[in-house]
C-alpha positions as CSV (number, residue, x, y, z in Angstrom):
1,X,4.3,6.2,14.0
2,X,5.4,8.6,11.2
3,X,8.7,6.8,11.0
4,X,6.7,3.7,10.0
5,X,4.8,5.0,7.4
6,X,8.5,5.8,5.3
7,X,8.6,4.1,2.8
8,X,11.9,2.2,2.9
9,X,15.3,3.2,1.0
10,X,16.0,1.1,-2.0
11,X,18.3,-1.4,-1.6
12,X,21.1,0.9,-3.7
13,X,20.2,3.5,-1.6
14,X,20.7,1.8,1.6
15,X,24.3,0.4,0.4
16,X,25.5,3.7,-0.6
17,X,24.8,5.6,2.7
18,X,25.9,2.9,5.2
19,X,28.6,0.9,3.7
20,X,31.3,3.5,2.6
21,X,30.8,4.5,6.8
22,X,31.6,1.0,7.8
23,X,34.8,0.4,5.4
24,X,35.7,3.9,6.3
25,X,35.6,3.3,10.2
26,X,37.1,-0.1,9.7
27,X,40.9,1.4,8.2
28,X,40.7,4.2,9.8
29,X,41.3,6.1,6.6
30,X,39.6,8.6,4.0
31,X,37.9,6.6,1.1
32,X,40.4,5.0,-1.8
33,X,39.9,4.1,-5.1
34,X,39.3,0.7,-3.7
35,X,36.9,1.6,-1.0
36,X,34.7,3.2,-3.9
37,X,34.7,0.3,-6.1
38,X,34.0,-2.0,-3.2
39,X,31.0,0.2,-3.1
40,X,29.8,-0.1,-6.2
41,X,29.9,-3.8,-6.2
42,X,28.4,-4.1,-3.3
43,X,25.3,-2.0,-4.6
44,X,25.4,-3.8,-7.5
45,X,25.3,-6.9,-5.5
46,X,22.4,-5.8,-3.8
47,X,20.6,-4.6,-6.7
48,X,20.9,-8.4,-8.0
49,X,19.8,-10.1,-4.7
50,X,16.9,-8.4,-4.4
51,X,14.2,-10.8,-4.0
52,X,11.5,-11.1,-6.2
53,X,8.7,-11.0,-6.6
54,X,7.8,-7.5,-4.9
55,X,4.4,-7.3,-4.0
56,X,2.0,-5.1,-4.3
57,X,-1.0,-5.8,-2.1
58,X,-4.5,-3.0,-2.1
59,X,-5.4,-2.9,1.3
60,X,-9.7,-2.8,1.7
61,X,-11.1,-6.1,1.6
62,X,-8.2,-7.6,0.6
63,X,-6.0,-6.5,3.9
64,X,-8.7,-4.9,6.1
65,X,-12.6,-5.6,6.1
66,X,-13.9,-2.3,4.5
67,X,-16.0,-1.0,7.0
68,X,-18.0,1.3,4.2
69,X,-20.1,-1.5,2.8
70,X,-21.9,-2.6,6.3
71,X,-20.8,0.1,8.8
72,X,-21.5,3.4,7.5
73,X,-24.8,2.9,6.0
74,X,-25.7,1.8,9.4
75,X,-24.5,4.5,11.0
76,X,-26.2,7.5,8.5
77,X,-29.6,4.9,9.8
78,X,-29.6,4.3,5.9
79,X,-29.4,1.6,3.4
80,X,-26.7,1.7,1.2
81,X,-28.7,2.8,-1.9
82,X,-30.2,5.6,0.1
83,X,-26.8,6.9,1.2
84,X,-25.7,6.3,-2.6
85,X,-28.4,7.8,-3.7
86,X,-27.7,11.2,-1.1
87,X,-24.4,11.6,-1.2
88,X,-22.1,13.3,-3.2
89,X,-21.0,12.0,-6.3
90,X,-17.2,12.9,-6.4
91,X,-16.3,13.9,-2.6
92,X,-14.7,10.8,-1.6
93,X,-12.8,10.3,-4.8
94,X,-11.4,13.9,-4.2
95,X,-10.7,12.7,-0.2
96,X,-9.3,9.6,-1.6
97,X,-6.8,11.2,-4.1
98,X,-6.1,14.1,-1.3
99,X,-7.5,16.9,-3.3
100,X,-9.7,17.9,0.0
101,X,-9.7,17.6,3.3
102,X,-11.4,16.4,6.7
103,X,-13.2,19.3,7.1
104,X,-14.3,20.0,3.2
105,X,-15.1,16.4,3.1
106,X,-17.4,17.1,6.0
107,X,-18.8,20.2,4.6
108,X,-19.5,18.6,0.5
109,X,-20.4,14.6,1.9
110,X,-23.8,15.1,1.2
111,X,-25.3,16.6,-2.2
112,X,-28.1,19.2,0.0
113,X,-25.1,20.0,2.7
114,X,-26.7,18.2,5.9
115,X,-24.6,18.5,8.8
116,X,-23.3,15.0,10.3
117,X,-20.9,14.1,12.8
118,X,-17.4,13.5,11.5
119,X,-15.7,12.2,14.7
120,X,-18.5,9.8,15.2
121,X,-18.4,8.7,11.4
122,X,-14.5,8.3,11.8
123,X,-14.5,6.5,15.5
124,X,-17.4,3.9,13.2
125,X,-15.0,3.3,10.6
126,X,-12.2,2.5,12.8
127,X,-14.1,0.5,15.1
128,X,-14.8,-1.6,11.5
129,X,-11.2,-2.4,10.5
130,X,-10.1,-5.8,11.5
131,X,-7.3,-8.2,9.4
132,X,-9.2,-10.4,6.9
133,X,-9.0,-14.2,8.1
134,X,-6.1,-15.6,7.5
135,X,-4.1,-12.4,5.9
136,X,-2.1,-11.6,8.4
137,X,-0.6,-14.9,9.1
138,X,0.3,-14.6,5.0
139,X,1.8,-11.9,5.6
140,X,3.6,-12.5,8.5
141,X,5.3,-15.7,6.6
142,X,6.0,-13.5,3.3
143,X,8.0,-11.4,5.3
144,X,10.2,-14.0,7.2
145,X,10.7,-15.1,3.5
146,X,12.2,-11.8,2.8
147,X,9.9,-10.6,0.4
148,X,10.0,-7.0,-0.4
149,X,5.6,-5.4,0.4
150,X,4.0,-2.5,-1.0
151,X,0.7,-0.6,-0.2
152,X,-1.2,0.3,-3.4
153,X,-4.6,1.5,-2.3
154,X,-7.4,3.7,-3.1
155,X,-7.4,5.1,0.6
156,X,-7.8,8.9,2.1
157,X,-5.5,10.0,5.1
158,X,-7.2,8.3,7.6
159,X,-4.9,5.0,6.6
160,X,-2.9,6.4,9.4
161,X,-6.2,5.1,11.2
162,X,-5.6,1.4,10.0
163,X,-1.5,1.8,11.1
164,X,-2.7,2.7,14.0
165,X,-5.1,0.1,15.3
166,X,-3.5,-3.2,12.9
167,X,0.2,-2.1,12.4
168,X,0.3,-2.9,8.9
169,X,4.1,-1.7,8.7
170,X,5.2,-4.5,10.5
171,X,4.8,-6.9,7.3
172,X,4.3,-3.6,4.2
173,X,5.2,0.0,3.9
174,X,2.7,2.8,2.7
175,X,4.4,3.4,-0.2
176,X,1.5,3.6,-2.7
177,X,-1.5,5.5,-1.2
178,X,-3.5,7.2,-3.3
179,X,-3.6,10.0,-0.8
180,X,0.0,10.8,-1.1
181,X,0.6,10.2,-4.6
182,X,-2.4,12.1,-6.0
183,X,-4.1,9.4,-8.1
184,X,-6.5,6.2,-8.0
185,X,-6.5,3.1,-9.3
186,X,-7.1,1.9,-11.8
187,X,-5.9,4.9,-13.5
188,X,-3.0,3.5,-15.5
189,X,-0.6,6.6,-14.3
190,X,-0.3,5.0,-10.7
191,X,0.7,1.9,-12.0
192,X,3.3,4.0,-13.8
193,X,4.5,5.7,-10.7
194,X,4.5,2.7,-9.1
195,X,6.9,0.7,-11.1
196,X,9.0,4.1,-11.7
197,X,9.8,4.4,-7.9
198,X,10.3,0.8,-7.4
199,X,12.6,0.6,-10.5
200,X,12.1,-2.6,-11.7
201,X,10.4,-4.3,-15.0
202,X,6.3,-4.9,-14.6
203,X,7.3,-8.6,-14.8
204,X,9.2,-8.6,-11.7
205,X,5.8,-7.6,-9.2
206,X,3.1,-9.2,-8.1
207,X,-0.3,-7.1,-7.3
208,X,-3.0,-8.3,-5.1
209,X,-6.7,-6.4,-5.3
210,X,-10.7,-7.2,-4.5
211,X,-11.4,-5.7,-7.2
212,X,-11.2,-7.4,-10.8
213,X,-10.7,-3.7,-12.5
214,X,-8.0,-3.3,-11.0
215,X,-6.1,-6.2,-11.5
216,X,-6.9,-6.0,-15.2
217,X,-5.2,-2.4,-15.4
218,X,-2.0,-4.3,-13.4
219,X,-2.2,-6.7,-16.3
220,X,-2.0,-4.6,-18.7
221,X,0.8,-2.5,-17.8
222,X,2.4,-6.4,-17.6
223,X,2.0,-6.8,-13.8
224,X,1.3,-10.1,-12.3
225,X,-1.9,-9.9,-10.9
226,X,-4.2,-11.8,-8.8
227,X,-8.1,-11.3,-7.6
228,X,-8.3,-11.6,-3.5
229,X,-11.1,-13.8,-2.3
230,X,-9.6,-14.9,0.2
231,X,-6.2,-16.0,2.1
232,X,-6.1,-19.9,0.7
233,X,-6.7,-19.2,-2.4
234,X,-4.5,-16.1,-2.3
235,X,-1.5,-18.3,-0.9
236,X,-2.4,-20.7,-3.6
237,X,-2.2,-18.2,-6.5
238,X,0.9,-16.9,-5.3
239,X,2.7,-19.8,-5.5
240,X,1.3,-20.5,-9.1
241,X,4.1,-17.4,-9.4
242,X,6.9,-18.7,-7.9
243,X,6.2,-17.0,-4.4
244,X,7.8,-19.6,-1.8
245,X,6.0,-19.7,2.2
């Protein structure tokens, strides 16, 4: 599994370290001036051909049904304004950004300290995750369209929970995890990040969220963006941008 959670080599990265091996094995030779600038072009090449839109997609209710609205309230035997209300403020921000842990999560999750059982909490959550209706087949044709997909949620560790049950790394990598890159959105430095490691212009991606906030903070770092309601309109929307199914 923890080779599917990668995220995947640029294509000028990929070019680079496999090419020069093939052209090398196929003269039987050391690398030439030639052999390099065949290189070059061809990672230019790649660099040109790369197809865009990329796109960015958040993954709770817009991916996955978030079990936290319905799930965990019942769980805690609580209403969700009485586990609002009990809970601490900040805890699973910090748990979302990676700042604590399981077990410090466990100890802070509610404001007067009560004891509750983690495992059974976590085995409730997972039970919750399903695909939203309809997403997966989207997905399934963006990739046979060759579209480059990207993770950008505001999700703790235990997204290694949803690869494990749904496999979301068969259509997007975990690139952008709040977890793993220390911030949430819609905070505009992970945008920043974002478009830093995918080196390409704002214009060039396409980002997908539930929530409106954060597709206004996409907008104004001049990323496409789109509200999810759900998987029609979504396929619609997209091809408002160009995106071809």
């Amino acid at each position: 599994m923890a080779a599917a959670l990668i995220p995947p080599l640029k294509p000028s990265q990929a070019i680079t370290l496999t090419f020069p091996l093939i052209y090398r094995s196929s003269l039987k030779s050391s690398p030439t001036k030639m052999s390099l600038h065949v290189t070059a072009t061809a990672s230019a090449s790649a660099i040109t051909k790369r197809k865009l839109p990329v796109l960015l997609f958040d993954v709770m209710d817009t991916i996955v049904r978030d079990p936290f609205n319905h799930d965990i309230p019942a769980f805690f035997g609580m209403s969700m304004k009485e586990l609002l209300d009990c809970k601490h403020p900040t805890a699973w921000i910090e748990f979302e950004k990676g700042l604590i842990d399981e077990m410090e999560l466990e100890r802070i999750f509610f404001k007067d300290g009560r004891h509750f059982d983690l495992e059974g909490l976590k085995s409730c959550i997972c039970e919750g995750y399903s695909y939203i209706e309809g997403v997966e087949e989207l997905l399934c044709m963006l990739k046979d369209n060759g579209y480059e997909m990207h993770a950008f949620t505001n999700y703790p560790i235990w997204y290694k929970m949803i690869e494990d049950k749904l496999k979301l790394s068969s259509y997007l990598s975990w690139t952008f995890c709040s977890c793993i890159i220390g911030k949430r959105k819609p905070d505009p430095d992970f945008y920043s990040e974002v478009l830093k490691h995918l080196e390409t212009e704002p214009k060039n991606c396409v980002f997908v969220d539930d929530r409106m906030k954060n597709v206004e903070a996409a907008k104004e770092t001049g990323i496409n963006g789109i509200q999810f309601k759900n998987a029609d309109s979504l396929r619609h929307d997209l091809s408002l941008l160009g995106v071809t199914f």
